[in-house]
C-alpha positions as CSV (number, residue, x, y, z in Angstrom):
1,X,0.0,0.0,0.0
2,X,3.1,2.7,0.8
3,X,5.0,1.9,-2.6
4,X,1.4,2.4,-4.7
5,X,0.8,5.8,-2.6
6,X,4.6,7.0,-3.4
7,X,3.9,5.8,-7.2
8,X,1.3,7.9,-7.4
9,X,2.7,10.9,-5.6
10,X,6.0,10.5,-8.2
11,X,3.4,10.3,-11.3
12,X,1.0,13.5,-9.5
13,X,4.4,15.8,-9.4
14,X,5.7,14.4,-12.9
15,X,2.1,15.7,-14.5
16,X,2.1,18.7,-12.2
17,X,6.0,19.6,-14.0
18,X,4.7,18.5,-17.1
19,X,1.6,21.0,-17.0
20,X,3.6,23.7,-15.4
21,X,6.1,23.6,-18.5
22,X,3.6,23.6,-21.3
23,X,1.9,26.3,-19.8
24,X,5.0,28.3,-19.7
25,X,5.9,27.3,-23.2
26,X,2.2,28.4,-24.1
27,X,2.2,31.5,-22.9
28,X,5.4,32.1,-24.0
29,X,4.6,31.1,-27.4
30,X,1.4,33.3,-27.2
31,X,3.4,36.5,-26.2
32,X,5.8,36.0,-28.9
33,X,2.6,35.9,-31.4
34,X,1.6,38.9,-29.5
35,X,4.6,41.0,-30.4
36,X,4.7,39.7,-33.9
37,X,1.3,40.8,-34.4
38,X,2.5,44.5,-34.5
39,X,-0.8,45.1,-32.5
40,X,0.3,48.0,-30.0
41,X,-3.0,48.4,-28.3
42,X,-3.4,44.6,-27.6
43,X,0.6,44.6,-26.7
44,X,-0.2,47.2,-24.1
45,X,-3.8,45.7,-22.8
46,X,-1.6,42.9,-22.1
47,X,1.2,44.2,-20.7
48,X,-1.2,46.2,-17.9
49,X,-3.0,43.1,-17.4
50,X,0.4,42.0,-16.1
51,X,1.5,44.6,-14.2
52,X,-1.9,45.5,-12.2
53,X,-1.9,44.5,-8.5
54,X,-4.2,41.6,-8.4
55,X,-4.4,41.4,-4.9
56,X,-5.9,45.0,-2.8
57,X,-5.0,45.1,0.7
58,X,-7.7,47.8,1.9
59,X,-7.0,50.7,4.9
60,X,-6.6,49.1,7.9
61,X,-6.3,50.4,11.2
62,X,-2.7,49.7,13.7
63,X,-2.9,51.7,17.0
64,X,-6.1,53.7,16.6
65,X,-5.2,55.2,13.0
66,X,-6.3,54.3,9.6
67,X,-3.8,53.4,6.9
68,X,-4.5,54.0,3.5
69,X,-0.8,54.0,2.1
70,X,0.8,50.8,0.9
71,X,4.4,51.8,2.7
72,X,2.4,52.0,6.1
73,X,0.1,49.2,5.8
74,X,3.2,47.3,4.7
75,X,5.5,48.5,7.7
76,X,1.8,47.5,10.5
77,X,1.7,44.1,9.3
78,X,5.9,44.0,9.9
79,X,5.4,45.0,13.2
80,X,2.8,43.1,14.7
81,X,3.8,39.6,12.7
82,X,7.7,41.3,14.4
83,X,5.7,41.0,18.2
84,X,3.9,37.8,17.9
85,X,7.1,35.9,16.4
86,X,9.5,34.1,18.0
87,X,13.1,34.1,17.6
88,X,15.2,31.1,16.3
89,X,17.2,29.5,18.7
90,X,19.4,27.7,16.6
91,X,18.0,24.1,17.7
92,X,16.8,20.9,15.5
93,X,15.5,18.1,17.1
94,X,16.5,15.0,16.3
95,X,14.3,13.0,14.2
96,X,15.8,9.9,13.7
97,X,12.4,7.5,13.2
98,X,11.2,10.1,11.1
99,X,11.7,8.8,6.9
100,X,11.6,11.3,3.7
101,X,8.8,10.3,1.8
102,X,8.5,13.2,-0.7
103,X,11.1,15.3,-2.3
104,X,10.8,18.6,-4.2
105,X,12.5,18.3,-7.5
106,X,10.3,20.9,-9.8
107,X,10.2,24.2,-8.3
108,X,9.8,27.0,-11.2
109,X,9.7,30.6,-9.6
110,X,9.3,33.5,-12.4
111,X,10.7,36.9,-11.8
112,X,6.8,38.4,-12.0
113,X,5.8,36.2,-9.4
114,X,8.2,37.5,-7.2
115,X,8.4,41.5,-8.5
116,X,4.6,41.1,-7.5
């Protein structure tokens, strides 16, 4: 019963990669027909699509006053996630009965998912 579970884990993150990669190759093949197009106003429509914020964070309130601006919102959650955190002692247990049953071998990370 393990080794069919781990089989199908292995095939589940071998489509997963697969899928990943022709998605990438598609929209990479689709911005390339994009540009060759010569369309300016569709090359831009896409472009904002791109670069638009997709995710609001809307004014919150830290110690009695409302924050609208990004910088300040940004610098409320820092501190409070700073006071409820705790800080690393330097110390892994040991986990020796403890066995590796999954590994991460297809990790893609695109500079737009991390510029947004």
């Amino acid at each position: 019963m393990y080794s069919s579970i781990t089989f199908l884990r292995e095939k589940y993150r071998k489509c997963v990669c697969k899928y990943r990669n022709t998605l990438r190759l598609f929209h990479a093949d689709a911005e390339t027909r994009l540009i060759s197009d010569n369309n300016l106003g569709a090359f831009y429509r896409y472009v904002n699509r791109r670069c638009n914020n997709r995710s609001v964070i809307g004014t919150i309130v830290s110690n009695g006053i409302v924050l609208t601006d990004d910088k300040d919102k940004a610098n409320a959650f820092n501190s409070h996630f700073a006071s409820v955190s705790t800080v690393d002692d330097g110390y892994t247990p040991v986990c020796n009965d403890v066995s590796l049953t999954s590994i991460l071998d297809c990790i893609t990370i695109e500079e737009s998912e991390v510029i947004t």
